[in-house]
Structure formats: structure tokens, C-alpha cells
N, C-alpha and C positions, 0 to 999 in steps of 0.2 A: 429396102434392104432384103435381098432375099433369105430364108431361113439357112443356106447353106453358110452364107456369110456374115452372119449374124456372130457365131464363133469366133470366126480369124477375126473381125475388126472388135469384137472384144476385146480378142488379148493383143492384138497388135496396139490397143488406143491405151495399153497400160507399162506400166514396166515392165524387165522382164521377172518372172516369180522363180526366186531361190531355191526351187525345190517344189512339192506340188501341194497346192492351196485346193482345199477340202474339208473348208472353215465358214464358208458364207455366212450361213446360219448366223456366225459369233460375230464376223466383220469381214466384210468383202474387200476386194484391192480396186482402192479409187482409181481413177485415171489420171489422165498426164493432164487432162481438162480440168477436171475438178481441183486436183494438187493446184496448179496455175491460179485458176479460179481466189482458193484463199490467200495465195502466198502473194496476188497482185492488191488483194484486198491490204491487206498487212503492209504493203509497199506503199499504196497509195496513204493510209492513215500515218506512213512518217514524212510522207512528203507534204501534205495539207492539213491534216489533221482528223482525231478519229470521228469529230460528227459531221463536216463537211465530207470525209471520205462514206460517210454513212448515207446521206442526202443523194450521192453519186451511183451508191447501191440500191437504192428502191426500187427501179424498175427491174432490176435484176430479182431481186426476192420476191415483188409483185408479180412476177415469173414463175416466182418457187411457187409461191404461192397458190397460184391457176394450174398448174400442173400437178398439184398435191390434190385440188378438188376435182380436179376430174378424172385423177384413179380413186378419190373416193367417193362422187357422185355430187360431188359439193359446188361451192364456188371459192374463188381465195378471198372473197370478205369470211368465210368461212372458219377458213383454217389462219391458226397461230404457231410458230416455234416456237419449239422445246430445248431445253439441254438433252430428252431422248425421252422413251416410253415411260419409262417410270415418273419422270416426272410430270408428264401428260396427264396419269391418271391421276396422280396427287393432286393435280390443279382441279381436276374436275371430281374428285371424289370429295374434296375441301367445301366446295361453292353446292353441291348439293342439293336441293329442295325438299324439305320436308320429310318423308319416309328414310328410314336407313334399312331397308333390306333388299338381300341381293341374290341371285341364282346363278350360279357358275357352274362347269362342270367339276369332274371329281377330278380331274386333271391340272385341275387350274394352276399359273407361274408360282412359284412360291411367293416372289418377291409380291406378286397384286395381292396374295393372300396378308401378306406381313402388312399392306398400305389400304388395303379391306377393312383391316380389324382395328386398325391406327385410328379410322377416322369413323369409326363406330359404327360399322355393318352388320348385321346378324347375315350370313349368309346358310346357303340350302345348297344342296346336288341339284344340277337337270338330271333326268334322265340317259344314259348310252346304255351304248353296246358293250359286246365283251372288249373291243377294241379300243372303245375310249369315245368313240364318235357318237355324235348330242342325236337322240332318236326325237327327230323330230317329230314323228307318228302321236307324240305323246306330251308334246310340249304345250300346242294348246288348252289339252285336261288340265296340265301344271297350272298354267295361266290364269286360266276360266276358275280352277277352284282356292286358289290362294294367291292374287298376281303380288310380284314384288315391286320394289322402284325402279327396279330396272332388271336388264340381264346381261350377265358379262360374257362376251366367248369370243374366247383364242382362235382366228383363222387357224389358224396351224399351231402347236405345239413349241416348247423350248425342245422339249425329250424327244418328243412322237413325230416325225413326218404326214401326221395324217391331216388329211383338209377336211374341215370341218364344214359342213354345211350351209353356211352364213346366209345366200341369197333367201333359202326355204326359212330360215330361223327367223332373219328380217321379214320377212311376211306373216310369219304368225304374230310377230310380235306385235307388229304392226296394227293388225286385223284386232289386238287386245290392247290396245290401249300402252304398250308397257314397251318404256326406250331401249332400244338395244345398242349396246355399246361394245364397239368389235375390237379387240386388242391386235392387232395388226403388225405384229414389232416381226413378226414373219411370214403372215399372209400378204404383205404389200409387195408387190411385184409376182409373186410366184401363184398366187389367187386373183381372179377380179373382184376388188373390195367398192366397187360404187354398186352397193345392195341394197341402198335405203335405209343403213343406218341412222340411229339419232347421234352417234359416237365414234367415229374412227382415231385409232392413235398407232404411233409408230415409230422408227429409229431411222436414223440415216446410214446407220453404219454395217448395215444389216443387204438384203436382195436389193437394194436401190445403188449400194458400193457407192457411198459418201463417207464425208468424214464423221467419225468421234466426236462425242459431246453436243450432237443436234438429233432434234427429231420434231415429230408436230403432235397436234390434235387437234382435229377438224369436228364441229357441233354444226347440227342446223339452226339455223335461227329461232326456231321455236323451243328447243332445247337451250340455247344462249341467253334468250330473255330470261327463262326461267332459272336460273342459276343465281345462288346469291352470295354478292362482291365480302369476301373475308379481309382481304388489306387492299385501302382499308377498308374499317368497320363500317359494314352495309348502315349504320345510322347515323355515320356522318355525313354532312350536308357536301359532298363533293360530287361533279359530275363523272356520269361512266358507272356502266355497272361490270358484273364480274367479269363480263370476258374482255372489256378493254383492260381487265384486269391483269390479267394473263399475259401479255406480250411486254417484257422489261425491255428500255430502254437502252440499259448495262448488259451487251450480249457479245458473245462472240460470232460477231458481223461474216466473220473470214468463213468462219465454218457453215454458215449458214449460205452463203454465198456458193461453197461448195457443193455441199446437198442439193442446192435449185439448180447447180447443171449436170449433176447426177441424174438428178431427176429427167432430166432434159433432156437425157441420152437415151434414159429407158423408154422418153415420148419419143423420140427420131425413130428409133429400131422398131418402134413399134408392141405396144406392150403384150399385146395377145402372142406374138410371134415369139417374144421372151417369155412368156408362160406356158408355150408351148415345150419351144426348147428346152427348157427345167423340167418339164415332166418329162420330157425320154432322155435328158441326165440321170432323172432321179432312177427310171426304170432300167438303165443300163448300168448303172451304179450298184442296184439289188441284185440282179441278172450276174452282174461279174462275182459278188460278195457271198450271197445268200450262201452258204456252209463250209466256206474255205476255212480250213483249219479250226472246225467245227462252232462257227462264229454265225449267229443264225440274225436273219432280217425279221424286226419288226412287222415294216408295212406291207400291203399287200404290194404285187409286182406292178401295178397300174396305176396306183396310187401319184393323181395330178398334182405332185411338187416332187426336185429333188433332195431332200432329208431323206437320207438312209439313217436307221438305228440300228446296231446291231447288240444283241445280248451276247455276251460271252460264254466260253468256255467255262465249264464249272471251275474257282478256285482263281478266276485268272481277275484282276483289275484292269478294269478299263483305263482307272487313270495313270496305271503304269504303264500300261501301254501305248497312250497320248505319247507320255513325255518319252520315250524310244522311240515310237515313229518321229517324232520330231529330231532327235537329238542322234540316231543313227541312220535314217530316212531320209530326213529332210520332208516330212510328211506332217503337214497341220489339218487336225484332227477337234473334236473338244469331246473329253469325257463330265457327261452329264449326272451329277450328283443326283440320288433320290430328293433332297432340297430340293430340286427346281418342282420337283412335282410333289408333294410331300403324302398326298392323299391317294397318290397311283403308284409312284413308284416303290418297287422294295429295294434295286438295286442299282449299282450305277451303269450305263448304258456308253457306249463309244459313238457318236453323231460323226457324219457324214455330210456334206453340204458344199459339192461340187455347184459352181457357175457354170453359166451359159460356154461357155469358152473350157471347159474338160475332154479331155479327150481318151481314146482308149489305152494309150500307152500309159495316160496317167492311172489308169484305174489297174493296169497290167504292173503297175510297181505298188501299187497299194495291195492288192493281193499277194505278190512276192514278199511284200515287208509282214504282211501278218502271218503268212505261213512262216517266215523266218522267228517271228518274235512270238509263236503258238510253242509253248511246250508239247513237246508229244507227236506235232504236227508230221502228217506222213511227206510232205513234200509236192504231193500229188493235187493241183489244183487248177479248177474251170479255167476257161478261156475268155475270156470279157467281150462281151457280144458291142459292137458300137451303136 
């Protein structure tokens, strides 16, 4: 598929969108494949029943499976479903080995912070910039002079658009002894996350445009052994340790069936080709935004993903502005609480998060709607570069 058509058979392969979708980030719009996908799953389970309809779907998720390890360097003995990121890292923050301390950035998800301190983490700052991004020039010192159990970092941000460094990060980690564990619930697809982690985890409903309610977490094998089985209790005499631990039997099949041809679509198109395209969204995205109606861009202009953030106007709420663009626009937005970031942010931010399939007309009413919804605004605004 070449990059020009990478676009149109996006939005062609999906419904058509009620207005314009600039929510990725939050949840992408499935396809007509994946939709199918569950809803034949869900068909089959009343016509035969739901664990013969399950038997019927293995090689389909065995699928998911091998296409999840190899955008994360893995294999699908690998990787396991989830109900989604959060509960990825619970399972593996639960079965833990031994040390409870952790190094994350000062950015870190709120929620990993609330499931950090749940399961008894002492955590630390890495190192950044003024921007947020992990200096790696200094990570090693960190390492070498106090290593932790591990280290946590967000490919990309809830709030921030920025890509973090992961490939250089997994190497030093590497080189020290000390597992790195990449939270991925936005780096997957819009970054290349097969880095040599010890750790990838993720969402389905997120840059991959799957369903709600799935996600995975893919360990290496040496990370896997070491892990120890909490239900049950590692000193009962049952076979299987933690990570056959991990994948329940009581799942919802349908959803996960959708995500492996989610998945499957972003292998056809080609993933590098789809992470290209995201980075000159994300940069025509800035390009068109950056000061209209005096609403200023986060990330830098070349910054490889599409998450735009934009800070507002003095005085003005982001998240009254979400609900107008949506509710006079027809424009889906997410305004980002300081919660998601609790240690960076001071205020709340408007997110951005156009797909592969955006185009300029759609980003030429997203600027018309903010200058309309900007008090003060002179009316006067850029031209959206494609």
C-alpha cells in the first residue's frame, strides 16, 4: 500500500465519522473488519456454544498473538490479554520479584502512579529535560549508582505528545542489569516499540483502533520465569507459575478477536508506513494550530507522533471547550486533567490526536471552531499546511 493510500483505505475501511474524530489518543474508530470480527464471534457462541466457539477462535488470537510480538520484539508465547493497560501493569506489578523500587519519569500516568503505590513501590524521578523527555546522557549514572527493580517509561505521554526515547533507554538498561518496562498504551503503533524491552503493555482501543475492554502485556521469558504466581498462592502445590497465571479463561473472546484484526491491519499497511504518516499528521496538526486564537502547541513541530497539546488562553478551560467542540462542532477532542500527570502538570491541557486518515479540511474546521469558541479571538487565523 503506498503512503498516499494509506489515508483513503483508512477511512474508506471504516464508517462513515459524524463529524470529525481528533480523539485517537482516547479511542480510535474500529473498522467494519474488526466490528464484524466481534459481532461474528458473539454469533457463533449462540449458535454452538461459548467454549466450542472459543476452540474455533485460537488460531485467530494465536494471530493476535504473533502480531503483538512482533511490534514488540517478542514472540506470541510471549504475550497475554488484557482487559487494557491498566490492568497489564496490575498483573505484573502483583507477581513481582523480590525489590519494590521503581524509577519513572516525573510525568508519569496518574493511574500507574495510584497501581505503583497500591502494590508497594518506593518510586524515584529519571532524569529530563525542561520538556519532559528522559535524558538519557544520565541514566546510566542513575543506574550504576543506586539501580532499581526495574524502570518504568511511557513511550509517549497521556498529556504530552512527546516520544520518548525507549530504543536508547532499553540499552542502557540493558547494559545495567535493570528490566525496563515500556507502558506502551500510546507508543504502540505511532513509535517502534520492538526495543528489547523486558516489559511492553498496551490498549487496544487506542493507535491500533480496536475495541474497548482489551489490551495485552507481552514479558520475555526470562522476566516470565521470574515472576511469582499470586492466585493462586505461589505455595500451593498446583501446576503453572505466574504467567499461565495471567490469561483467564472467562474473557471476552469477541473483543479480543477484534483487536487481532486491528492488529492485522496495522501489519498489511505496514507499520513503519503508519508511523510515518502519524508523524506528518501530528506535524500538520501543530503547523495548522500553533497560536490560533492565541492557543499555543506543546510539542516541538517534528515531533515523530501525532498528539498535539495545546495550552490555552489565559482564563479559558479546556474542558469546556472539549464539550462545545463536540456539542456545537461535532469535533471530538479530550481535555487532559492535571490527574493524568500529577507530578508535571499544573493545568489542564486540550489533546489532539488525529489518525492516519485526517485531512486538511478536517483540521481547517478545527481551527474555525476554536477561533469561534476563543473569547476575544480576532477571527484572523493560519492556513493549515497539508
Amino acid at each position: 500500500m503506498s503512503e498516499q493510500e494509506l489515508p483513503r483505505n483508512w477511512r474508506a475501511a471504516r464508517p462513515a465519522m459524524a463529524g470529525v474524530h481528533l480523539d485517537s489518543a482516547a479511542c480510535a474508530r474500529q473498522s467494519h473488519a474488526a466490528i464484524e470480527a466481534a459481532a461474528q464471534h458473539a454469533r457463533h457462541e449462540a449458535e454452538v456454544g461459548g467454549y466450542v466457539a472459543a476452540q474455533a477462535a485460537a488460531p485467530a488470537l494465536d494471530a493476535g498473538r504473533a502480531a503483538i510480538g512482533a511490534l514488540t520484539g517478542m514472540s506470541a508465547a510471549d504475550v497475554v490479554f488484557t482487559t487494557g493497560s491498566c490492568h497489564a501493569l496490575d498483573l505484573l506489578l502483583a507477581a513481582w520479584p523480590g525489590q519494590r523500587t521503581l524509577a519513572c519519569l516525573p510525568g508519569e500516568f496518574g493511574p500507574n502512579l495510584a497501581l505503583m503505590a497500591a502494590h508497594g513501590f518506593t518510586i524515584r524521578a529519571l532524569p529530563v529535560e525542561p520538556d519532559g523527555r528522559l535524558r538519557v546522557t544520565e541514566l546510566a549514572g542513575e543506574l550504576r549508582r543506586d539501580p532499581p527493580a526495574l524502570v518504568h517509561l511511557d513511550g509517549v505521554a497521556s498529556h504530552r505528545g512527546i516520544a520518548q526515547p525507549i530504543a536508547e533507554a532499553a540499552q542502557v538498561c540493558a547494559a545495567h542489569g535493570v528490566p525496563l518496562v515500556i507502558d506502551a498504551a500510546q507508543a504502540l503503533i505511532q513509535l517502534d516499540c520492538a526495543v528489547g524491552a523486558a516489559a511492553v503493555y498496551s490498549s487496544s482501543r487506542k493507535w491500533s483502533a480496536g475495541p474497548r475492554g482489551v489490551g495485552f502485556l507481552a514479558v520475555t521469558p526470562e522476566l516470565a520465569q521470574a515472576l511469582v504466581r499470586r492466585v493462586p498462592p505461589a505455595d500451593w502445590d498446583i501446576p503453572g507459575g505466574a504467567w499461565e497465571s495471567f490469561e483467564h479463561v472467562e474473557a471476552n473472546l469477541a473483543a479480543r478477536l477484534g483487536f487481532s484484526v486491528a492488529i492485522g491491519e496495522i501489519m498489511a499497511a505496514g507499520p513503519a508506513a503508519v508511523r510515518r504518516r502519524l508523524a506528518a499528521v501530528g506535524a500538520a496538526t501543530r503547523s495548522a494550530l500553533d497560536g490560533v486564537a492565541g492557543w499555543r502547541v506543546v510539542e516541538r513541530a517534528d515531533e515523530p507522533t501525532a498528539i498535539t497539546t495545546l495550552l490555552p488562553p489565559d482564563g479559558l478551560d479546556p474542558a469546556a471547550i472539549r464539550a462545545a467542540l463536540i456539542a456545537e462542532h461535532g469535533i471530538v477532542t479530550t481535555a487532559a486533567e492535571a490527574a493524568r500527570a500529577p507530578f508535571e502538570l499544573t493545568g489542564p491541557v486540550l489533546r489532539l490526536s488525529p489518525h492516519v486518515d485526517a485531512t486538511v479540511e478536517d483540521l481547517e474546521q478545527v481551527v474555525a471552531a476554536l477561533t469561534a469558541l476563543t473569547p476575544g479571538s480576532s477571527g484572523n487565523t493560519p492556513t493549515p499546511r497539508s
